[in-house]
Each structure stands twice: as C-alpha cells, then as structure tokens.
C-alpha positions as CSV (number, residue, x, y, z in Angstrom):
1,X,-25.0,-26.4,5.2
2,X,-25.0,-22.3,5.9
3,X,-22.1,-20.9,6.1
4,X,-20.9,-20.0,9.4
5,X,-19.6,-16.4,10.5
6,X,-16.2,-15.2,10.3
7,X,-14.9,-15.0,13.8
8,X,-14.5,-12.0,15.5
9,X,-10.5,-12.1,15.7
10,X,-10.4,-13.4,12.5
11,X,-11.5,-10.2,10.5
12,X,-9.9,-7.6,13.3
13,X,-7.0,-9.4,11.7
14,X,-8.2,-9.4,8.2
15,X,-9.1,-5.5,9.2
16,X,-5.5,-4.4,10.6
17,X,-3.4,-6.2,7.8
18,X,-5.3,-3.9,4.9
19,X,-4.3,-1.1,7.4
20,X,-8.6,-0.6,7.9
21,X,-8.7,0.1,4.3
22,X,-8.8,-1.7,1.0
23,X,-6.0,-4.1,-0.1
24,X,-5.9,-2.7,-3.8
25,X,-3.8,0.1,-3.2
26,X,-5.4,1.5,-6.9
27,X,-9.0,1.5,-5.6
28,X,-11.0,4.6,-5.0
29,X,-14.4,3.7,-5.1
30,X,-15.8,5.2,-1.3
31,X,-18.5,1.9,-0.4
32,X,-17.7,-0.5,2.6
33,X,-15.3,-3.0,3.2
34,X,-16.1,-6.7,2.7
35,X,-14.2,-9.7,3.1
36,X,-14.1,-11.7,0.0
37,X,-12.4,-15.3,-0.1
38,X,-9.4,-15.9,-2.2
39,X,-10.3,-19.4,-3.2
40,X,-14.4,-19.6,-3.3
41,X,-15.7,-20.6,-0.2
42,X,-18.0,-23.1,-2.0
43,X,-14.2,-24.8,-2.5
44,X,-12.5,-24.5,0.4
45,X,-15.6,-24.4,3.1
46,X,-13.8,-22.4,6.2
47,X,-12.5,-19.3,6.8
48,X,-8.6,-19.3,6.8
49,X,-6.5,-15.8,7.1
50,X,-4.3,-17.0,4.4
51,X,-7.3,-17.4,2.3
52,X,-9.2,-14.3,3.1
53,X,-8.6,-10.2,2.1
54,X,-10.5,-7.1,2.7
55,X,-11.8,-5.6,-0.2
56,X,-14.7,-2.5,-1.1
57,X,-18.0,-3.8,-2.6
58,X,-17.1,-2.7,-5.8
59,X,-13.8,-5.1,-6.4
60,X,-15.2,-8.0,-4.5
61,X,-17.8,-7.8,-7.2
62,X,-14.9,-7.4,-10.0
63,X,-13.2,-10.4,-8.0
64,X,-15.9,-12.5,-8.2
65,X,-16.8,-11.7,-12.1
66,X,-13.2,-12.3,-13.0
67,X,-12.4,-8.9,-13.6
68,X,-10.0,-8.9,-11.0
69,X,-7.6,-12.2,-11.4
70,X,-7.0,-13.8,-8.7
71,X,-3.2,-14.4,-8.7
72,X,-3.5,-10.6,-8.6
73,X,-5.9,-10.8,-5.2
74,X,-3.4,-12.9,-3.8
75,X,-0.6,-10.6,-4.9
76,X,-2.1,-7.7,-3.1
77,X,-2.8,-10.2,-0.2
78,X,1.2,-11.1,0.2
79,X,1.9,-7.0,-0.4
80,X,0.0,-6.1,2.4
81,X,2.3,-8.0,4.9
82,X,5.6,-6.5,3.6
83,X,4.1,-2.9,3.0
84,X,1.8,-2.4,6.4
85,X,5.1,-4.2,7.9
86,X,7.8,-2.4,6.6
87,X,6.7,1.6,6.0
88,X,4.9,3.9,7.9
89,X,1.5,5.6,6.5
90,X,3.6,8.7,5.5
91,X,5.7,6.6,3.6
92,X,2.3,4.9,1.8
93,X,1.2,8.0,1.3
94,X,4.2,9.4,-0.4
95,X,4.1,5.8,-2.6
96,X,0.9,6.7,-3.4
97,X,1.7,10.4,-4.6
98,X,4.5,8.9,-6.5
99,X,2.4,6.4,-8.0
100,X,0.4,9.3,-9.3
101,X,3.2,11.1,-10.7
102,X,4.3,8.4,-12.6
103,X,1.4,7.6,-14.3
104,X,-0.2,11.4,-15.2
105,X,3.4,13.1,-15.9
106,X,5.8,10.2,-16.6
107,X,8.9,11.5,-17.5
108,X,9.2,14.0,-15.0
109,X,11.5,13.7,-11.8
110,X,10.5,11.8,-9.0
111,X,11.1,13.7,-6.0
112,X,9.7,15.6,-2.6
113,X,10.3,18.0,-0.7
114,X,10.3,16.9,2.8
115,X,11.5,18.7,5.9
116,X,14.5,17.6,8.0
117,X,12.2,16.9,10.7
118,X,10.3,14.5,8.7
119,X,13.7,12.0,8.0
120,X,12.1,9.1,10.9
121,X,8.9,9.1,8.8
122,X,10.8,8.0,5.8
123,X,13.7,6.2,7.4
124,X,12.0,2.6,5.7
125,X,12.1,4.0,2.5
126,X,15.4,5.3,2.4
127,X,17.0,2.6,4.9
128,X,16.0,0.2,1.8
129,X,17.0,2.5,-0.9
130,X,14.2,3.7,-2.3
131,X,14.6,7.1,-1.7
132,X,17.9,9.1,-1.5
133,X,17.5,12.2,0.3
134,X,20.1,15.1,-0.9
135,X,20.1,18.6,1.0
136,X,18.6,21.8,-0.9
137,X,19.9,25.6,0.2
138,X,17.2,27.6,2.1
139,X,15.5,26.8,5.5
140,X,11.9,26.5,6.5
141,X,11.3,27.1,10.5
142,X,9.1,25.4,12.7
143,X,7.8,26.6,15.6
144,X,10.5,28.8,15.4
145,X,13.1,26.7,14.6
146,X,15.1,26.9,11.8
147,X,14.6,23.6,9.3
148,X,16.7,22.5,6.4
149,X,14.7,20.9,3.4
150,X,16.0,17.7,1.9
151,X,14.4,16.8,-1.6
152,X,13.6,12.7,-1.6
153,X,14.4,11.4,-4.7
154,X,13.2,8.0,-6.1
155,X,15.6,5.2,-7.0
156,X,15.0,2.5,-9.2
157,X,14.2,0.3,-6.8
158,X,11.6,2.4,-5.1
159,X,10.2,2.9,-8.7
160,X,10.3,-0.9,-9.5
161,X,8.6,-1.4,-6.0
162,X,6.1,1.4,-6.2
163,X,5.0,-0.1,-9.9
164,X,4.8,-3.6,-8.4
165,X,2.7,-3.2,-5.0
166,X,-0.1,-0.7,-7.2
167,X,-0.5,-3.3,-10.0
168,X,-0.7,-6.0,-8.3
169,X,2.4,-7.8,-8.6
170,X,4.5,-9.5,-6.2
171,X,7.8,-7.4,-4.5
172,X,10.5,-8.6,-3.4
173,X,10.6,-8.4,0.5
C-alpha cells in the first residue's frame, strides 16, 4: 500500500504550530521544511497531528538516523503548543538572544534594554516571571516623544525555561 498524502488542513496545522518555521528552536540550517512522523509511519500507517512535526531536511534526516532522539522530537512537539501559545515572536526572539548569551558569555547578566513602549510585547514573559523589568535614568524619544528605558532582566525561571525549550526538554506549562 502507498502512502497516502497528508491532508491539506492537516499540515496548515502542522505549519502554524512550528509558527511556519522549524520546531527545533536550535536549528539553523536554511533548507525547506518537511514533515517528519514522530512514530515511523511504517508503524503507525496514518497521519495523526499528535504524531506529526515540522522539521528542515537536515534534522528529519538526523531524526531518522537517530541522531536526534525521539523523546526529544516529541519534547519540541509539546514546546511548541505552550511557546507559539503563550509569547509573542518578540518575546521568541528575545529567548532566542538570551539563549545565545548564555551559551557564548555565560556568566554575564542576563538582561535588555527595552523601551517603555515595548512592555505589551513582553507582558507574557514578565506576567509569568521570567523577566523583571526595573527602570534605568535617561529617556529615548520616539517620534518625538519622550521614552523611558526599562532594562529586562532574566529570572530563574525564565533561565530554567529558556534552557529547557532550546534543548529539547519538556517545560512546565
């Protein structure tokens, strides 16, 4: 028996829960996205959204070699939900730059500078306490209003979250 095509709706939800990128936050390798089967196919026979994740080439490959494990696909799979659900991409993106931080200067503070104006974008983040915002002196303007910067500093939570969704392991929603 062939196997069949994965519906339409199907991956346009596969699609928007990776956020129309890849599900491993870690991954930067630039080829297309594929949709790779969390248990083999040849074991399961149907396409089930549970079962299912969007991946690049390159770790579908890894996935399928074992590189990748797959309580860690389905880790990523059950981060996406709480992540794409929760924060907005400004907040991803500032995970993402934290992330960075931590790994090439750990050590070093964790913290942003953000504008006042920005609070909404990160009102997930700090509404679950993983950022505390504190108020710095000075003022920015903006379109010729006068802004007051607020650094965003990372709590241990937001750390412990952060080092949990990029490696692969489950957080706590």
């Amino acid at each position: 028996m062939s196997r069949p095509s994965v519906p339409a709706s199907l991956k346009r939800r596969l699609f928007e829960e990776a956020g129309y990128r890849y599900a491993i936050p870690t991954c930067r390798a630039t080829s297309a996205l594929q949709m790779e089967h969390i248990e083999d196919w040849a074991k399961v026979q149907k396409h089930e959204f549970e079962n299912m994740i969007v991946l690049c080439a390159n770790c579908h490959a890894r996935v399928t070699t074992g590189e990748i494990r797959k309580d860690a696909v389905r880790a990523y799979k059950r981060n996406l939900a709480i992540i794409n659900g929760r924060y907005s991409l400004y907040e991803y993106r500032l995970m993402e730059a934290f992330y960075t931080k931590m790994r090439e200067h750990p050590g070093e503070p964790l913290q942003a500078q953000v504008a006042e104006n920005d609070y909404l974008h990160i009102k997930g983040m700090v509404d679950d306490g993983l950022l505390v915002l504190r108020r710095t002196p000075g003022g920015m303007w903006s379109f010729g209003l006068p802004i007051s910067p607020m650094q965003a500093l990372l709590t241990e939570a937001g750390k412990k979250l952060i080092n949990s969704f990029f490696n692969g392991r489950d957080i706590e929603n």
